[in-house]
N, C-alpha and C positions, 0 to 999 in steps of 0.2 A: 510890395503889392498890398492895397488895403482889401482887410479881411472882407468888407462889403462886395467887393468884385469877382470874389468867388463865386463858382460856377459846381452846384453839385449836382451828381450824374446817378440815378438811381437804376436798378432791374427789377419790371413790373411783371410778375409771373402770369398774375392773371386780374380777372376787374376786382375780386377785391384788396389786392395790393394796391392797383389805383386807386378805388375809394379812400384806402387807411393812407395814402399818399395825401390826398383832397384832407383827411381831417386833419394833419400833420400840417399844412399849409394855413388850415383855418388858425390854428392859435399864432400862425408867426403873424398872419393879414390882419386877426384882431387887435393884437401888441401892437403893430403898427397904428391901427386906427383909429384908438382912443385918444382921444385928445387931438384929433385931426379930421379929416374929411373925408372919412374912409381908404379904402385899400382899392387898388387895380392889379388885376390880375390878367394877362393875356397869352391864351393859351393856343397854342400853332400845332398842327398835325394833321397829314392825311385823311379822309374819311374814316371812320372804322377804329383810329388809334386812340380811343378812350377818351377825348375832352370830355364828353357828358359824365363818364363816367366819374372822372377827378370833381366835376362839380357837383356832383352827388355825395360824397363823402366829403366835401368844402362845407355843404350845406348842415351836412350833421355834425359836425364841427361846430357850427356856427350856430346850431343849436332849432335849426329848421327839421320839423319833422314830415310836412307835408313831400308828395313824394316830387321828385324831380323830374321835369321832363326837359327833352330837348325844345329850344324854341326856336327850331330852322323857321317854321311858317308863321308863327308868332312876333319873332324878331327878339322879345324881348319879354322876358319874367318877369316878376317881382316875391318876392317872398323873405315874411317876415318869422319871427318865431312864434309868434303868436302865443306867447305869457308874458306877463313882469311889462315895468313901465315903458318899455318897448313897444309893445303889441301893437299892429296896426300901422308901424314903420318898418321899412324895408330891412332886413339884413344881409341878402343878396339881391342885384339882379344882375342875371343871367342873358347876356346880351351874345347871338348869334348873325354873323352877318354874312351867313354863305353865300344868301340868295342875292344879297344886294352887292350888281358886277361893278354898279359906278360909282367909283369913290364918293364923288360928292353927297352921295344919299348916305353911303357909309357913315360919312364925316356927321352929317347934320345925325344922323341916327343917335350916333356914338356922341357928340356933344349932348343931345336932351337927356340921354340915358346916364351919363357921367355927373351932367349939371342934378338930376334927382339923387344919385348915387351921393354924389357928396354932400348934399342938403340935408339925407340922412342919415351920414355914415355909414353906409353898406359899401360892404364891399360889392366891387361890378369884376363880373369875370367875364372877358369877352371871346367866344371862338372864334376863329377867322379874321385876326387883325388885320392879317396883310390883305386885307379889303378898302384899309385907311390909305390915306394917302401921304400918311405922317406916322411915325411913330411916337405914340403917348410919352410921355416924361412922367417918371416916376413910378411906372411900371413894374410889378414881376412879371416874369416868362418863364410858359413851360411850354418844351416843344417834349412832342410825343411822337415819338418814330418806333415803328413793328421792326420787331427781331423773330430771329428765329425760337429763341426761345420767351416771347411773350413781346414786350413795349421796354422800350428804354423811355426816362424823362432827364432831359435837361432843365435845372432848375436854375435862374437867373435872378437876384434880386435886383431893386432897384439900381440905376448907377448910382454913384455919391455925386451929389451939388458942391460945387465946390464952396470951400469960406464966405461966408460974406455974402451967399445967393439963396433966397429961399424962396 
């Protein structure tokens, strides 16, 4: 089994386990997206089971200080770190797609928001994927499921491309 296909399974006690979980993620998505088109991140779970919260602690990772909010009515963030020759370009956005039922709006959402994303290299963390009608390529996933004793996260990297495909 290639090491890339592992699947690791975390226990989130409480939100700020999830945050420290969101900054833990930010250095693997940065690694990733230097020298590329930025990082996608797509995170699945219940009402309630912390996405905002993991993108809150993603964002301070990533070196965003401003504070984070949910963008259920928004649709879509942007935020940058705001120093160094960065400033003024994206480092995240933050793309939620609860409210939008029909795919197609999803889709068209989620391609402007991706096409900006990787223009700047920000990473794009999406809640509510399975609003798409597709599932993105080259994705992480974290799906967030309540336990009794706090949230479990399953953490998914990308799949591997095969030889020869990029």
């Amino acid at each position: 089994m290639d090491p890339n296909d592992a699947i690791e399974v975390c226990h989130l006690a409480d939100a700020s386990a999830t945050d420290a979980l969101g900054r833990r993620l930010a250095a693997r998505l940065k690694g990733q997206g230097e020298g590329r088109r930025g990082a996608l991140l797509l995170l699945r779970g219940d009402l309630g089971a912390g996405k905002t919260t993991l993108v809150q602690g993603l964002a301070a990772g990533l070196g965003i200080t401003e504070p984070i909010t949910s963008p259920t009515f928004a649709l879509a963030q942007h935020y940058d770190t705001g120093t160094g020759p960065g400033a003024g370009v994206a480092a995240l956005v933050h793309l939620d797609l609860y409210r939008l039922e029909q795919p197609a709006a999803a889709d068209e959402l989620f391609a402007q928001e991706e096409e900006e994303a990787s223009h700047q290299g920000a990473v794009l963390a999406v809640e509510w994927p399975e609003r798409l009608s597709f599932r993105p390529e080259g994705a992480w996933e974290v799906l967030l499921t309540h336990t009794e004793t706090g949230r479990q996260a399953r953490i998914t990297p990308p799949r591997s491309t095969p030889a020869g495909q990029r």
